[in-house]
N, CA, C and O atoms as a MOPAC input file, in Angstrom:
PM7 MOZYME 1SCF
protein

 N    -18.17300 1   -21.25600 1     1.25000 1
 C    -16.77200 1   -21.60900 1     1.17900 1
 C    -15.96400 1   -20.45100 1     1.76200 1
 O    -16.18100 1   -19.39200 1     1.17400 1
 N    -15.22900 1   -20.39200 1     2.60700 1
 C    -14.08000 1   -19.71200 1     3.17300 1
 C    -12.98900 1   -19.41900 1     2.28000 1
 O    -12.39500 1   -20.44700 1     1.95100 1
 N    -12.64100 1   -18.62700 1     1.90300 1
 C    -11.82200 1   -18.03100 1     0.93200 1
 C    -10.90400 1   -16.90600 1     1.34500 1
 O    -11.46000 1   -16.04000 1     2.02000 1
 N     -9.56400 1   -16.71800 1     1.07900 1
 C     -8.78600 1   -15.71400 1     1.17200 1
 C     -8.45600 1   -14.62200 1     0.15800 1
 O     -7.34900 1   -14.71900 1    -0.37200 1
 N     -9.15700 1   -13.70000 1    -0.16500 1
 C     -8.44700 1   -12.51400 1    -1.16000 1
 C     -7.72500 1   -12.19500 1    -1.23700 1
 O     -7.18600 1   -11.65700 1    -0.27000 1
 N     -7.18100 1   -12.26100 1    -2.34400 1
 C     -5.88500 1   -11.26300 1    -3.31100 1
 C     -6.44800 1    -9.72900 1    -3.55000 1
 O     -5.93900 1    -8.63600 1    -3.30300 1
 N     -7.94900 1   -10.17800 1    -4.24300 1
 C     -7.80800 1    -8.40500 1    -4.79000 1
 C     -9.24300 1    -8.23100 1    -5.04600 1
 O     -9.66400 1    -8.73500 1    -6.08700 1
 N     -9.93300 1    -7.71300 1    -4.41200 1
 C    -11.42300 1    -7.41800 1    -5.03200 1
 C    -12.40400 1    -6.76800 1    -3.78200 1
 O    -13.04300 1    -7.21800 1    -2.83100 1
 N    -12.07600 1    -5.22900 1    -4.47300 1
 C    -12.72900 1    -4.40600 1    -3.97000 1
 C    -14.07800 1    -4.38200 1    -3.06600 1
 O    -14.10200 1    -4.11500 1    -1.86400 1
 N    -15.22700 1    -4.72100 1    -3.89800 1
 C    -16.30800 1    -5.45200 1    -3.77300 1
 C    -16.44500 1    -6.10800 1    -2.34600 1
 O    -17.47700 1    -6.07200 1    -1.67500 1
 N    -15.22800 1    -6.72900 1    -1.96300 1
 C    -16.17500 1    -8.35700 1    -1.27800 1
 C    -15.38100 1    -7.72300 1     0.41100 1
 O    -15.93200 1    -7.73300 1     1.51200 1
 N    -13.67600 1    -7.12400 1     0.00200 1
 C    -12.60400 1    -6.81000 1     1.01500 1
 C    -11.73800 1    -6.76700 1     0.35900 1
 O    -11.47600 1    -7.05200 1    -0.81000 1
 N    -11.02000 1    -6.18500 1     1.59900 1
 C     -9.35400 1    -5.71200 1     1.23900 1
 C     -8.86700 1    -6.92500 1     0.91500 1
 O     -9.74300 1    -7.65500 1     0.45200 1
 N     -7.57800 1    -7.51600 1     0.99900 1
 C     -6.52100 1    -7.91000 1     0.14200 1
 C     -6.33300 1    -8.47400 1     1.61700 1
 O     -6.39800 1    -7.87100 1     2.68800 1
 N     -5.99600 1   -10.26600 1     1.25700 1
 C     -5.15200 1   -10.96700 1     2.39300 1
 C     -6.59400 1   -11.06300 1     3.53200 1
 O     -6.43100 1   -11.71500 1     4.56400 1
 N     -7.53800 1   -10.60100 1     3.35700 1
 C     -9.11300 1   -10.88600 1     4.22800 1
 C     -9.50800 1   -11.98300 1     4.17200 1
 O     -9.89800 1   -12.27600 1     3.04200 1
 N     -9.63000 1   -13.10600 1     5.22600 1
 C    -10.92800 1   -14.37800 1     4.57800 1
 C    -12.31900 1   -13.39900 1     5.06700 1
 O    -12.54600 1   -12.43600 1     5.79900 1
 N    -13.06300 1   -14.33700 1     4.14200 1
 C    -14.83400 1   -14.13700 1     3.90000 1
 C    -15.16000 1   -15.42000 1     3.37900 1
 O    -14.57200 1   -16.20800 1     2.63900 1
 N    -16.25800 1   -15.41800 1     3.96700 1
 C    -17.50200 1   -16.50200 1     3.59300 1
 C    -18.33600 1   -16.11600 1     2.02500 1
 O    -19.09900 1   -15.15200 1     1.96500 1
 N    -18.11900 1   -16.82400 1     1.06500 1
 C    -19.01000 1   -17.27400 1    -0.24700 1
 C    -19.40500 1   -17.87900 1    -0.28800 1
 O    -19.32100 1   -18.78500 1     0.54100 1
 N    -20.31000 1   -17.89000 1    -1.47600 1
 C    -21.25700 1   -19.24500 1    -1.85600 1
 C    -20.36700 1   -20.16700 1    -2.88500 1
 O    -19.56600 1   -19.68900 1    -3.68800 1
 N    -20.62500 1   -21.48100 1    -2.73800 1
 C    -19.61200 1   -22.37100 1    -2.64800 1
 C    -19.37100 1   -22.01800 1    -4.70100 1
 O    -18.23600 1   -21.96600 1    -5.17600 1
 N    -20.68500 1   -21.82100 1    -5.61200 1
 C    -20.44600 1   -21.49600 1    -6.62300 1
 C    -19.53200 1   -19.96400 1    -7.38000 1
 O    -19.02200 1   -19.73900 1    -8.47700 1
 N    -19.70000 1   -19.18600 1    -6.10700 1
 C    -18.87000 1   -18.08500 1    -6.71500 1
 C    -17.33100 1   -18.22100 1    -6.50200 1
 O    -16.47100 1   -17.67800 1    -7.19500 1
 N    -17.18100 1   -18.81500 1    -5.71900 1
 C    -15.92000 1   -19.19000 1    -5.44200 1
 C    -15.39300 1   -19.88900 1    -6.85100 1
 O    -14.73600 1   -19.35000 1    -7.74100 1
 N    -15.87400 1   -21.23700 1    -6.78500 1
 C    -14.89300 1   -21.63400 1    -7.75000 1
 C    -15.30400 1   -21.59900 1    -9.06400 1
 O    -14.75500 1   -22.38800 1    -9.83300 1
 N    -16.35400 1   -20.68000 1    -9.59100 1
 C    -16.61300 1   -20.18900 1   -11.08000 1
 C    -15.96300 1   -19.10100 1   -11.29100 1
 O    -15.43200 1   -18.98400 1   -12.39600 1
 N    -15.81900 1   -17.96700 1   -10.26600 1
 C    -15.34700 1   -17.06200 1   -10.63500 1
 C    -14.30200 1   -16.43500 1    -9.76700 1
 O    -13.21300 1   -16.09600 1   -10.23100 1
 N    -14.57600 1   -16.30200 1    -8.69700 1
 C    -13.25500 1   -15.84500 1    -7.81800 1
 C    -11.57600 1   -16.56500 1    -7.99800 1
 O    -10.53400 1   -15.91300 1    -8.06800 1
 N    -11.68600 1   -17.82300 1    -8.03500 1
 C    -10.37600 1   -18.68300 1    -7.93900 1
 C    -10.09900 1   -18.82400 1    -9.64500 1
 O     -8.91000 1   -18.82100 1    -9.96100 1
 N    -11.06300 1   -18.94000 1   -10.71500 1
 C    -10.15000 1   -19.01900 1   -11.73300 1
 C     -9.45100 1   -17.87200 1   -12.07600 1
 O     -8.33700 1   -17.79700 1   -12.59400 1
 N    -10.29100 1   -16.88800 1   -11.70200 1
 C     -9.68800 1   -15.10200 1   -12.16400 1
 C     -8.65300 1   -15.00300 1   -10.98500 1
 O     -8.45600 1   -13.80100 1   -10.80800 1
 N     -8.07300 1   -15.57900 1   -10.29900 1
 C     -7.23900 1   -15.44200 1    -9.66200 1
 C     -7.24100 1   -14.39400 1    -8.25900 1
 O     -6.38700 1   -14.09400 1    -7.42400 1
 N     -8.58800 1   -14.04300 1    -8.47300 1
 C     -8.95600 1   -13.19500 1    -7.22900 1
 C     -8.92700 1   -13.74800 1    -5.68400 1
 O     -9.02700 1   -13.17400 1    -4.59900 1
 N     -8.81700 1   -14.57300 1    -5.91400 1
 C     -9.02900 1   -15.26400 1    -4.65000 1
 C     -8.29700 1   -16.87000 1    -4.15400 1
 O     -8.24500 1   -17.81200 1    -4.94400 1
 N     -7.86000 1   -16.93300 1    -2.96700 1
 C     -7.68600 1   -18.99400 1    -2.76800 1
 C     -8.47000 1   -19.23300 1    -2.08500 1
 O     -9.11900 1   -18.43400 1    -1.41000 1
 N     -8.59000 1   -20.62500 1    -2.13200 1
 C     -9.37700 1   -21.21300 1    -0.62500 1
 C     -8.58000 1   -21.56100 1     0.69600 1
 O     -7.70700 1   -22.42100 1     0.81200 1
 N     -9.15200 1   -20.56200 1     1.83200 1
 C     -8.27600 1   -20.67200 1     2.98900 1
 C     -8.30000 1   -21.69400 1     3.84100 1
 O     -8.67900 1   -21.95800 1     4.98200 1
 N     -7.74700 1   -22.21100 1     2.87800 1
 C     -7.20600 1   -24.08500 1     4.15100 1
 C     -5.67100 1   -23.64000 1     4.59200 1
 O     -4.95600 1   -22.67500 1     4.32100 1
 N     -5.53700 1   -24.71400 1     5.32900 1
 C     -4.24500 1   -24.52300 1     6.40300 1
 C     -3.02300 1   -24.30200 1     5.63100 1
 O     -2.30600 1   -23.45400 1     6.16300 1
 N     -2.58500 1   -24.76200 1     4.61500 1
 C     -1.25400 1   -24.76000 1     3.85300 1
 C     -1.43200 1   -22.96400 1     3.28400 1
 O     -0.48800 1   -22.20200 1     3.49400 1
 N     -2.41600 1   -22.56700 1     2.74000 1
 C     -2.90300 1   -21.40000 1     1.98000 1
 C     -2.39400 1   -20.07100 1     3.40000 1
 O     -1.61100 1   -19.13100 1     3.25900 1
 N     -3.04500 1   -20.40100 1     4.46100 1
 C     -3.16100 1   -19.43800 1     5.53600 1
 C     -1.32600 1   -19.23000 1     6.43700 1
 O     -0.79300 1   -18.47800 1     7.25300 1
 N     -1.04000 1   -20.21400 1     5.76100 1
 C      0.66300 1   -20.43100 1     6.95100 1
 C      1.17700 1   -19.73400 1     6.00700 1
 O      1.87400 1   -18.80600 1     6.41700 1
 N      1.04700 1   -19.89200 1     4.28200 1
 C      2.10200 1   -18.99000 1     3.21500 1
 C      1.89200 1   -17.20200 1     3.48200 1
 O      2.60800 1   -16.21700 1     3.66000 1
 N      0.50700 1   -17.52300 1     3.38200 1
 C     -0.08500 1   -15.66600 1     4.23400 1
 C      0.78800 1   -15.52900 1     5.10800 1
 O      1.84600 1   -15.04800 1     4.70100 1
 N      0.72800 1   -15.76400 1     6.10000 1
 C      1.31200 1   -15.12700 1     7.53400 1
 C      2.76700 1   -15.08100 1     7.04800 1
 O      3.33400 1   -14.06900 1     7.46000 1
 N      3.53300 1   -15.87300 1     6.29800 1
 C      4.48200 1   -16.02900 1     6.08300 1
 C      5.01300 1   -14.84400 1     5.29600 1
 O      6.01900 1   -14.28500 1     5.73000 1
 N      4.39700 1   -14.37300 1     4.10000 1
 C      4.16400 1   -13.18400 1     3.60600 1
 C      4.17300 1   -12.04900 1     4.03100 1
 O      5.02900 1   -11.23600 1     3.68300 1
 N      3.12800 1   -11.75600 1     4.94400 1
 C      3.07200 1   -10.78600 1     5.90900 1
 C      4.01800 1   -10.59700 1     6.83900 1
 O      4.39100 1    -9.45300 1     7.09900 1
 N      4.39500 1   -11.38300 1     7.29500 1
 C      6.06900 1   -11.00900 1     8.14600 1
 C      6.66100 1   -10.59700 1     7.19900 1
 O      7.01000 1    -9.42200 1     7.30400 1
 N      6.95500 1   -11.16100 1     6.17800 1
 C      8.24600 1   -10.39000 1     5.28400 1
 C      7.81000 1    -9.10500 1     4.51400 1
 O      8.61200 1    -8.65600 1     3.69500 1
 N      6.60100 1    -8.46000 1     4.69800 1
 C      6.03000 1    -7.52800 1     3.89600 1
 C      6.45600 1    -6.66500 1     5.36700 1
 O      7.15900 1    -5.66400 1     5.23000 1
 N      5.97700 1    -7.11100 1     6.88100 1
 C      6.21600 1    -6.34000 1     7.74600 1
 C      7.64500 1    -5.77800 1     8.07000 1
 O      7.83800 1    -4.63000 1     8.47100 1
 N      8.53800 1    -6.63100 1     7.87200 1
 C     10.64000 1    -6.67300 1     7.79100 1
 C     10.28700 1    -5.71100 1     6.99700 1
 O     10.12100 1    -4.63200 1     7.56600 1
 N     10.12100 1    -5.72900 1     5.91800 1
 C     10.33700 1    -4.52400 1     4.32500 1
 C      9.91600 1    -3.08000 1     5.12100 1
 O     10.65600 1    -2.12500 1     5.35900 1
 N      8.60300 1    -3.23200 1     5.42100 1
 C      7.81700 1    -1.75900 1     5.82500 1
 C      9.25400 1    -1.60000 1     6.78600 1
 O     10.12300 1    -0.85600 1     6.33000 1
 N      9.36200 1    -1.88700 1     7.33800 1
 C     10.29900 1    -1.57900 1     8.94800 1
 C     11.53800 1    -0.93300 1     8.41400 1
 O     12.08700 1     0.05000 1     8.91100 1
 N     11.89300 1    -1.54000 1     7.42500 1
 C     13.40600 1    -1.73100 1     7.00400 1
 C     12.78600 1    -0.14700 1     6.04100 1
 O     13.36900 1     0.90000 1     6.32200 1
 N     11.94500 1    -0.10600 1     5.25400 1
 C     12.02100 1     0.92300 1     4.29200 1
 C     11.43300 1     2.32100 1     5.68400 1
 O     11.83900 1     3.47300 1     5.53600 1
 N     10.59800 1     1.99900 1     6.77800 1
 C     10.63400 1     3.52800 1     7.80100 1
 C     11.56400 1     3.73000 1     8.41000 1
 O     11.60700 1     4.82300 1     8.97600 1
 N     12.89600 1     2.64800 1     8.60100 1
 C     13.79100 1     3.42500 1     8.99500 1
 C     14.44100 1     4.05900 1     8.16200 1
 O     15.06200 1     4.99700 1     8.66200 1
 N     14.56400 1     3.92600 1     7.01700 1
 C     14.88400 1     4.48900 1     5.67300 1
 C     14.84700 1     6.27400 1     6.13300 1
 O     15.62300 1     7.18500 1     6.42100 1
 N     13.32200 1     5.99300 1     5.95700 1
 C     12.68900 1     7.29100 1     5.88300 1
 C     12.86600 1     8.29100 1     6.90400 1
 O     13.04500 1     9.50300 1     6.79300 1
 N     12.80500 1     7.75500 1     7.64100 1
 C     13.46700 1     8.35600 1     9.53200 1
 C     14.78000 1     8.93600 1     9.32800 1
 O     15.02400 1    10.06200 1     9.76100 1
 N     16.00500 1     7.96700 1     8.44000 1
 C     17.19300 1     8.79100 1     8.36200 1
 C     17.06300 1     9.81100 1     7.36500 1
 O     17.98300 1    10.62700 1     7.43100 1
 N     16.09200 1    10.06900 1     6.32300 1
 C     16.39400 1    11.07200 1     5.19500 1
 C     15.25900 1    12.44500 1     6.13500 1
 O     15.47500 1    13.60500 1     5.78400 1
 N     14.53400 1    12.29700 1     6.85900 1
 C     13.70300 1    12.72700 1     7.52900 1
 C     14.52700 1    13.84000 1     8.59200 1
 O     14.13700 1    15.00500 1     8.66300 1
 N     15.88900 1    13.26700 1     9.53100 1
 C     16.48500 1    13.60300 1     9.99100 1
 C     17.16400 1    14.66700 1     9.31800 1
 O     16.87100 1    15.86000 1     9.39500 1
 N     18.07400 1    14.16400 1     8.66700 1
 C     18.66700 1    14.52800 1     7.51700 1
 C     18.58400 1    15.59100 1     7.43200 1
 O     19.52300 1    16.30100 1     7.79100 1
 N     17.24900 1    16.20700 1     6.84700 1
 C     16.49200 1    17.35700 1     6.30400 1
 C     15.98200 1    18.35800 1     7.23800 1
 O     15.71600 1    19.55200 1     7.09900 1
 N     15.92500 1    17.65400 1     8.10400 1
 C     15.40100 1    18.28600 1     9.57800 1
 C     17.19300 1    19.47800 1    10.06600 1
 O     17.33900 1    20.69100 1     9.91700 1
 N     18.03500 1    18.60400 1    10.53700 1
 C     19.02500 1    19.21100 1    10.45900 1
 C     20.14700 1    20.49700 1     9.81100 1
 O     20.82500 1    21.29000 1    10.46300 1
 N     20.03900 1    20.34900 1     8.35000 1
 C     20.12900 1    21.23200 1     7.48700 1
 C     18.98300 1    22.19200 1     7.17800 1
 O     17.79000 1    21.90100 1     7.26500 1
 N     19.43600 1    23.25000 1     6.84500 1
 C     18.32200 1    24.02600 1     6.44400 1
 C     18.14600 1    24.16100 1     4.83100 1
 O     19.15900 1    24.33400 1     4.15400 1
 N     17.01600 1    24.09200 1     4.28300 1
 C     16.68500 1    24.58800 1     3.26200 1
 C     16.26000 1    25.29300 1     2.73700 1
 O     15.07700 1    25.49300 1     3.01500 1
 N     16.96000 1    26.26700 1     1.49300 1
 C     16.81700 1    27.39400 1     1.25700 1
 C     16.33200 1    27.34500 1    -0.37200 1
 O     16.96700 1    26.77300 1    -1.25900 1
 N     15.23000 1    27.97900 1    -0.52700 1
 C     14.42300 1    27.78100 1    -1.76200 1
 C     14.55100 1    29.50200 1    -2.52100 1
 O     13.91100 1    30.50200 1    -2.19600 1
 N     15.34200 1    29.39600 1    -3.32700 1
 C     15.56800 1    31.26000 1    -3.73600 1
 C     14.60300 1    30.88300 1    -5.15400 1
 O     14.35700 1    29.82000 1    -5.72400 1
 N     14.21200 1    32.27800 1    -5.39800 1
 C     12.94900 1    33.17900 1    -6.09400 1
 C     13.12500 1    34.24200 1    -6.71600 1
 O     12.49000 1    35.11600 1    -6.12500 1
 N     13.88600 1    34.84400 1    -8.00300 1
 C     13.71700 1    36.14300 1    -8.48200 1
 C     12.23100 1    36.82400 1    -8.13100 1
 O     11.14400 1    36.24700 1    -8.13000 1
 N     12.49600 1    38.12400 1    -7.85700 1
 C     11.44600 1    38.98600 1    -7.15600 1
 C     11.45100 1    40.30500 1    -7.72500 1
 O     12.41600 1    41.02800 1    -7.47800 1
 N     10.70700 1    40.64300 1    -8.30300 1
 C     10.36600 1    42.05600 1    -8.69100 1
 C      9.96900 1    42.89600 1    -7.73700 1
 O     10.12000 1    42.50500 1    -6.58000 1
 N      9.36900 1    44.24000 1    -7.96700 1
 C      8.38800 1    44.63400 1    -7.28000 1
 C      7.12700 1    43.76700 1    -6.60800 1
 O      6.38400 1    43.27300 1    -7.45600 1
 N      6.78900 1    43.52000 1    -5.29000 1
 C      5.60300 1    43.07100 1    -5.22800 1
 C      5.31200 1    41.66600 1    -5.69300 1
 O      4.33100 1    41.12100 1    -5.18700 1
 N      5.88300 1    41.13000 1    -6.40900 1
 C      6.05600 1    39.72400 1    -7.02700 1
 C      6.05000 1    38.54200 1    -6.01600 1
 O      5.39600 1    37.52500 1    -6.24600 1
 N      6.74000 1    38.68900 1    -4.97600 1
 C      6.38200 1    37.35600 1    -4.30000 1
 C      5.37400 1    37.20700 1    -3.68400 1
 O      5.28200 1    36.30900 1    -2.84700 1
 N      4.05400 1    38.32500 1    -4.03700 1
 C      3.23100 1    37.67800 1    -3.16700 1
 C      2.17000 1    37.39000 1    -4.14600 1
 O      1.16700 1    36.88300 1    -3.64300 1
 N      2.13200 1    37.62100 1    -5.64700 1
 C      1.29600 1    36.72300 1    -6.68100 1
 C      1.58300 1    34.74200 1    -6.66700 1
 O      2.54800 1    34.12600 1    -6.21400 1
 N      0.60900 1    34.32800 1    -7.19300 1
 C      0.79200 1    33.29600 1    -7.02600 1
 C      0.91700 1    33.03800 1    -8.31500 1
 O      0.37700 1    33.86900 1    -9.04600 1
 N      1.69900 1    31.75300 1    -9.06600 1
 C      2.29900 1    31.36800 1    -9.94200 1
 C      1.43400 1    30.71000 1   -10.45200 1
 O      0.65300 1    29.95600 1    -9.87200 1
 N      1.52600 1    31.02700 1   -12.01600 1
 C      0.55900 1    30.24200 1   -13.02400 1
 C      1.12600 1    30.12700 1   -14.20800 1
 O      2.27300 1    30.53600 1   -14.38900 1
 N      0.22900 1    29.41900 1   -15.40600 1
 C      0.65200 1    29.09600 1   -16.48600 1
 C      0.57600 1    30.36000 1   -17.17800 1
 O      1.26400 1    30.24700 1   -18.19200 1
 N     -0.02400 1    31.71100 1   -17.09700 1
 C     -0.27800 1    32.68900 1   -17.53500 1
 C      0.79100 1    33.29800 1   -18.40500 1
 O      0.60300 1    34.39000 1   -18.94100 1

C-alpha cells in the first residue's frame, strides 16, 4: 500500500510516500495517525500545505534578513568589569 507520512522516524521523514505491506498500514500506521493513504484527494491537500508552509518560510527569512541587517549596521558593544588579568580567564560557576 502507498502511504504518505506524518511522522515516523523509522520508515521517513514527514510528508514522504513509501511502499508498505498492505497490513501495517491499516493496523498500525493509519489508526495511530502516523500515516494516510496517498490517493489523489490526500496528495493535492499535501502540495497544498507545502506551498503555504513554503509562503511562511519566505515570509519568516525575510524577517530574518531585516533583523540580520539591522545588527550588521549598528555596532555592538558587550562591556565586562575587568580586574587585573581577568579578561582572559574564562567564566564559571566557581
Amino acid at each position: 500500500m502507498r502511504i504518505r507520512l506524518r511522522l515516523h522516524p523509522g520508515l521517513g521523514a514527514a510528508h514522504e510516500k513509501v511502499s508498505v505491506k498492505n497490513g501495517y498500514a491499516r493496523n498500525y500506521l493509519i489508526p495511530r495517525k502516523l500515516a494516510v493513504e496517498a490517493n489523489p484527494s490526500n496528495l493535492k491537500q499535501l502540495d497544498e500545505r507545502l506551498k503555504q508552509l513554503k509562503k511562511k518560510e519566505a515570509k519568516m527569512m525575510a524577517e530574518v534578513n531585516k533583523v540580520i541587517e539591522v545588527l550588521k549596521s549598528s555596532p555592538l558593544k558587550i562591556g565586562a568589569k575587568t580586574g587585573r588579568a581577568l579578561s582572559f580567564r574564562t567564566s564559571s560557576n566557581r
